[in-house]
N, C-alpha and C positions, 0 to 999 in steps of 0.2 A: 822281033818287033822293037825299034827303039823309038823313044820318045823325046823330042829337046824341048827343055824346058832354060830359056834363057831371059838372063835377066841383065841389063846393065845398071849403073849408077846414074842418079841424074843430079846435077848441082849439089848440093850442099848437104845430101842422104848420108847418113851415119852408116859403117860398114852394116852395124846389127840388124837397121832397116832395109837393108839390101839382102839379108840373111832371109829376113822374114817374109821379104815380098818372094824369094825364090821358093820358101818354103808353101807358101799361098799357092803359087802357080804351082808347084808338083803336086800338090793337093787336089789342086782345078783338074790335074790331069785323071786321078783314081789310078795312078800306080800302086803308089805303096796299099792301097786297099787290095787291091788283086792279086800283090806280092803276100799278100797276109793272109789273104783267103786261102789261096793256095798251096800254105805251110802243112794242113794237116788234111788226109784222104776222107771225103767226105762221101760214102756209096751211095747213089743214086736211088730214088722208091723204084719199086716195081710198075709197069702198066696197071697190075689188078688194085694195088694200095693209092695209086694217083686216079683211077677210075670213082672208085668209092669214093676218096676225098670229094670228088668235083660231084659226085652225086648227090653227097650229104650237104656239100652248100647250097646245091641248086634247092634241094629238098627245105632249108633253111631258110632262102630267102624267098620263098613264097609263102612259106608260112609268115614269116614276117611281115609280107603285101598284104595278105590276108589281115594280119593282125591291125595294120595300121588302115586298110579300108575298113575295118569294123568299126576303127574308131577308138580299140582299146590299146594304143599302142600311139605317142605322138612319134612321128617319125623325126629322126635325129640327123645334124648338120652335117656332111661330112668333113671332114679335115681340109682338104682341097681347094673346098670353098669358101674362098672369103671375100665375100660381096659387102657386109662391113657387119655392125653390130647386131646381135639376134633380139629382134624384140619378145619381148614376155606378153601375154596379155595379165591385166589384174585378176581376172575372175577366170576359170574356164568356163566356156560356151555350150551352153546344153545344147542337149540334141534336138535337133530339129532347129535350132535358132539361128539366125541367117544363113538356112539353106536355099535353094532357090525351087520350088515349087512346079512339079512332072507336069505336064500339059499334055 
């Protein structure tokens, strides 16, 4: 597998900025991250230990759903999303107060 990663000069760039922009771009690329990763043997989980794991989140995040359709849990932002600032309210909102009414 190789990778090129080139770079030229353009007008009036100082060698060291030409250094850095090269540096940027093999960056861009995740060589040296995969060259690193792959310094030391890292063994694999088993099926039964990757089973369980995936069990116990599943198990977790509905308790979670539960917790936060009760109402005793506000649900949290995740990282990913950033749609812009979180509003607070002043007061929290009792129960039953602008719910909308079963018909």
């Amino acid at each position: 597998m190789s990778i090129n990663a080139e770079v030229t000069k353009s007008g009036n760039e100082s060698p060291i900025a030409t250094i850095r922009k090269f540096s940027r771009k093999v960056q861009g690329t995740g060589l040296v991250r995969s060259v690193r990763g792959g310094r030391y043997y890292t063994r694999s989980s088993s099926k039964i230990v990757k089973k369980k794991r995936a069990l116990k989140m599943i198990e977790r995040r509905a308790k979670y759903q539960q917790l936060v359709k009760e109402g005793k849990v506000v649900e949290r932002q995740r990282h990913g999303a950033r749609r812009g600032p979180v509003r607070q309210e002043s007061a929290p909102a009792r129960l039953g107060e602008n719910t909308p009414i079963a018909r």
